[in-house]
N, C-alpha and C positions, 0 to 999 in steps of 0.2 A: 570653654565650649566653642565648638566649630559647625559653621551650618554651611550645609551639604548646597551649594548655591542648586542642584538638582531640585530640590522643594521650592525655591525661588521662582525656575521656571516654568514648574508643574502647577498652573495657577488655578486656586480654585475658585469654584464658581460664584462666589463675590468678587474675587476678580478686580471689578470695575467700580465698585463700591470701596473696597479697601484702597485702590488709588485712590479714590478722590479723597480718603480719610491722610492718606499721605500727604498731598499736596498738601491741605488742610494743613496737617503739623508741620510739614516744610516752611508754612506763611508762620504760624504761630514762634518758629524759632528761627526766622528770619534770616534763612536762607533758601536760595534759588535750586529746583528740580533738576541741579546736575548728577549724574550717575550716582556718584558715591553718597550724597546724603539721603538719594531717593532711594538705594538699596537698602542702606541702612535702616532708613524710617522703616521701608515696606516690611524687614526682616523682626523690627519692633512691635507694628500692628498685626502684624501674623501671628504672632508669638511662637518663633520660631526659633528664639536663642534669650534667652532667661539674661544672659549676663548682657549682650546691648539692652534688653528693655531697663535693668536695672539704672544704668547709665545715664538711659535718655528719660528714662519717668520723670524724674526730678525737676529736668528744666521744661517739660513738657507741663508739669503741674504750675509751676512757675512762672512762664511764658518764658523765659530766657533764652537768650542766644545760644545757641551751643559751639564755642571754638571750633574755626577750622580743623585743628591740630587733634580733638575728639574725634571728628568723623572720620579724619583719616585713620584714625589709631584703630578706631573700632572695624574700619571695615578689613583692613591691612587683619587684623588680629580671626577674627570670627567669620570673614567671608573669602579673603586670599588667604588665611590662615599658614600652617608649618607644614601641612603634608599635603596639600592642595586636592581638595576636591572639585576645585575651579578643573585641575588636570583631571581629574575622575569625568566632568562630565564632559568637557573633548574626548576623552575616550572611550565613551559610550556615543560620541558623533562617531569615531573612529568604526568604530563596531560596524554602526550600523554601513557605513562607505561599504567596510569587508563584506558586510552582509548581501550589499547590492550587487558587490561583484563578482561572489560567489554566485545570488541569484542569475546574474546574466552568463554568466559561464555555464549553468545549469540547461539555460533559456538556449544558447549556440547549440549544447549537446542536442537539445530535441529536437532544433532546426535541422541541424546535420542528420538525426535517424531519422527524422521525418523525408528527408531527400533520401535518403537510401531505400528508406521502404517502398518510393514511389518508384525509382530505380528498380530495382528488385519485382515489382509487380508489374512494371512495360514490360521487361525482360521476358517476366513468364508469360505473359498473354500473347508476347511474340514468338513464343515455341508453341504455346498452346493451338496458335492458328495454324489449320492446313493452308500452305500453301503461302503464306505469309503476305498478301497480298499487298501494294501500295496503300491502300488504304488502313491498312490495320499498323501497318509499320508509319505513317506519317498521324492515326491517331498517337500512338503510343511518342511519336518524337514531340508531340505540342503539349502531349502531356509530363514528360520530362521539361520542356523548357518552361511552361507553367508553373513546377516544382522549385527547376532552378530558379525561377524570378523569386517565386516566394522568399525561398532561402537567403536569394540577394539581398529582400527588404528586409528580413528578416534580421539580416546580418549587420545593414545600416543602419538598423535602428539600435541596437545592440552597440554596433561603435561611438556612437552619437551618445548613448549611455554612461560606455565605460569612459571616455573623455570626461564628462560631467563628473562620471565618481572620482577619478583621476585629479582634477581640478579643485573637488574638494575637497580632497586628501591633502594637495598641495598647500593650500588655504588653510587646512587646522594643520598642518606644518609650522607653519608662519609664525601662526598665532598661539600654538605652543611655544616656540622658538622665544616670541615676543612676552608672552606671559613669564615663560621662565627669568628670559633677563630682567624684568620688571619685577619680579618678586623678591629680588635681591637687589633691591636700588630702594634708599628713603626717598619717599616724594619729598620732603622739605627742602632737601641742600643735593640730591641728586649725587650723592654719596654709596657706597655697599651700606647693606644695612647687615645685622648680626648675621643673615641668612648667606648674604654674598663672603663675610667673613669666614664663615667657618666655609666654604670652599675655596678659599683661597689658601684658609691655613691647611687644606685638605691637599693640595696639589703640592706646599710646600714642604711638607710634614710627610707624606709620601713614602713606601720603603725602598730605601737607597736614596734618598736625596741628604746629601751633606753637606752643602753649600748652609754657609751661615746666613742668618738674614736677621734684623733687628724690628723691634716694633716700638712706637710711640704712641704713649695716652695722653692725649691733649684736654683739657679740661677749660672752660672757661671761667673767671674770676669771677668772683659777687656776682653771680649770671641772676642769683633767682631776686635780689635788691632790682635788678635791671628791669627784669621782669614781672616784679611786685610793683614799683614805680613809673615804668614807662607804658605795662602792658603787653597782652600775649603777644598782638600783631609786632611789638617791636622786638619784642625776643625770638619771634620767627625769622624776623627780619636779621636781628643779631648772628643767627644763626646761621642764617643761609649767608651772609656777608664773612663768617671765621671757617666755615668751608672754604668757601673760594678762594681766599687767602693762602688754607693749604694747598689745595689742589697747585695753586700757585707755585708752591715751594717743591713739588715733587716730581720725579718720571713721569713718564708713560706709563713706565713698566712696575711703578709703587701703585699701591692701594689705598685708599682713603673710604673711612670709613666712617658712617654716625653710630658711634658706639652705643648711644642711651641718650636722651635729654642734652642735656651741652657738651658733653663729653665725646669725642672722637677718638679715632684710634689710627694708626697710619702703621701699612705693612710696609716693612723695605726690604724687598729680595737683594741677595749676594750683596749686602749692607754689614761691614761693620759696626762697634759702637763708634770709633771715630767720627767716621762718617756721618752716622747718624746722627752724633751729637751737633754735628753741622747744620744739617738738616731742622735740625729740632730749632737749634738758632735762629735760622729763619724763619720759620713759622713762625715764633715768640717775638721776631723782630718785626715781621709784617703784619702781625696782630694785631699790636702796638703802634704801628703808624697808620690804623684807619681810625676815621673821622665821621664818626656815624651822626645823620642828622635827620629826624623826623619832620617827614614831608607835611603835617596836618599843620604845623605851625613853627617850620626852621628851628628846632631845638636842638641844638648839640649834644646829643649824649655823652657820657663821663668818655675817657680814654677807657678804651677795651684792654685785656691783660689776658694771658693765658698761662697756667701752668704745665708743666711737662716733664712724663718720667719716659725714660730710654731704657729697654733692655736688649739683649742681643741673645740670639739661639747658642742654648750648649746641646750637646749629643745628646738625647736618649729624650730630651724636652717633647712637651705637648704643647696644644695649644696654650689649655689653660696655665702651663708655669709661666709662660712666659709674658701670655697678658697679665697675670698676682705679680710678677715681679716691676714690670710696670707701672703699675695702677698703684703699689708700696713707692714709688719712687716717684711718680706725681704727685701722692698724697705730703712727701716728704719735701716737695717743692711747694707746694699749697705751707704749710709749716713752718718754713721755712723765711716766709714773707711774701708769696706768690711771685707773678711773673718772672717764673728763674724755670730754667730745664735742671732735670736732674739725671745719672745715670745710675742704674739700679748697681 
């Protein structure tokens, strides 16, 4: 279920009472009124999406904490959601920019008839007079230059408008620009997330692209022991430290991605399996030489391990062959005694 962050803004007239019921739950689950948990909460006390309340009832009946890694998940899931109604309501900003600057272009036309009418009626009262006298000809020119000032203002203000609308067109540019990139990035390890993958596999999958490319599913070993024993903060922590490891071992021009929970995925354009299989070695080998140590009281975590399957693009392949032939070929390194690459 996906909530339309438009009902978020369109606040109702408790309003100011359902905040303070916020903060409220924000102290009770013990954390601080930044963006994301106070969206969340508010989307909860609203009853405005069935599946966060489900979520969060439990530790709200409880008093419990709720993980970081929850309120990210829920708000990424049910408020930046897969088809972005975040982008729906920028574009109902959008609308309305169009709308104002339809209006002022409206607003120009009737400044402009409005001078022509005035024109049009000197004119005639200047035929209309016998004789046409200075005075009726120097009435009729203060009353054109009268017109024309109006129009001047008229038109000034009007520019000073369209700027403004112009400006905030530019502005939900941006921040479309900015939301898109961000919708396709995990906050944990600042990795693609599934969302940036499939456009990536979109550009390379493409009709007429032939270049071969390979992709690796990186898995971490006994991650959930890690994480059962050490705790979520260290396994966040695990986490974001075997990204950067890869990110370490690849291009520019490769992709790295958080595939799911400890699992990653790594695209390599005009990559064979050779190649790849290189690649994948160090990954596996720089995994293996970190030294993870929690900061609450110097503990050395076990040695880290990764396993890893390799496949490479054949002709007519999708997305999805090519990630199953993978993720069969990690699971066959996992089986195999873990920390070993394997190629499909």
């Amino acid at each position: 279920m996906f909530t339309d962050v438009r009902l978020i803004a369109d606040a109702p007239p408790e309003a100011e009472l359902l905040a303070a019921r916020v903060l409220s739950l924000l102290k009770d689950l013990q954390v601080g009124p930044s963006p994301v948990p106070y969206t969340v909460a508010y989307v909860h006390l609203a009853s405005l999406n069935g599946e966060i309340s489900g979520v969060l009832q439990p530790f709200a009946e409880q008093g419990e904490a709720v993980p970081e890694k929850i309120w990210r998940d829920l708000y990424d899931r049910h408020i930046l959601g897969s088809g972005g109604a975040m982008s729906d309501s920028m574009s109902d900003t959008l609308q309305r920019i169009l709308t104002s600057v339809s209006a002022n272009i409206s607003e120009a036309r009737r400044s402009t008839d409005d001078f022509s009418v005035e024109v049009r009626r000197a004119v005639a009262e200047i035929d209309a007079t016998p004789g046409r006298t200075p005075d009726v000809l120097l009435a009729a020119a203060k009353r054109l230059l009268s017109a024309a000032e109006s129009t001047c203002a008229r038109t000034g203000a009007l520019q000073a408008r369209l700027e403004a609308a112009m400006a905030d067109a530019e502005q939900l540019r941006v921040e479309l620009e900015e939301q898109r990139r961000a919708a396709m990035i995990d906050p944990l390890t600042g990795l693609l997330n599934r969302r940036g993958m499939d456009a990536e596999f979109e550009a390379l999958l493409q009709v007429g692209a032939s270049t071969a490319f390979s992709v690796l599913m990186v898995d971490i070993d006994r991650f959930k022991a890690i994480n059962d024993s050490f705790g979520h903060s260290v396994g966040d922590a695990l986490i974001r430290n075997v990204a950067h490891a890869i990110r370490g071992c690849i291009r520019k021009t490769d992709h790295a991605v958080r595939y799911g929970g400890e699992e990653f995925l790594v695209i390599l354009p005009e990559t064979t399996g050779k190649r790849a299989m290189t690649v994948a070695e160090a990954i596996r080998t720089k995994v293996g030489s970190l030294r993870l140590v929690r900061r609450t009281d110097n503990l050395q975590l076990p040695a880290i391990t990764v396993s890893i399957g390799v496949a490479s693009s054949y002709s007519g392949d999708d997305a999805d062959a090519i990630v199953n032939r993978a993720d069969r070929a990690m699971y066959q390194s996992k089986q195999e005694g873990r920390n070993q690459v394997t190629c499909a």
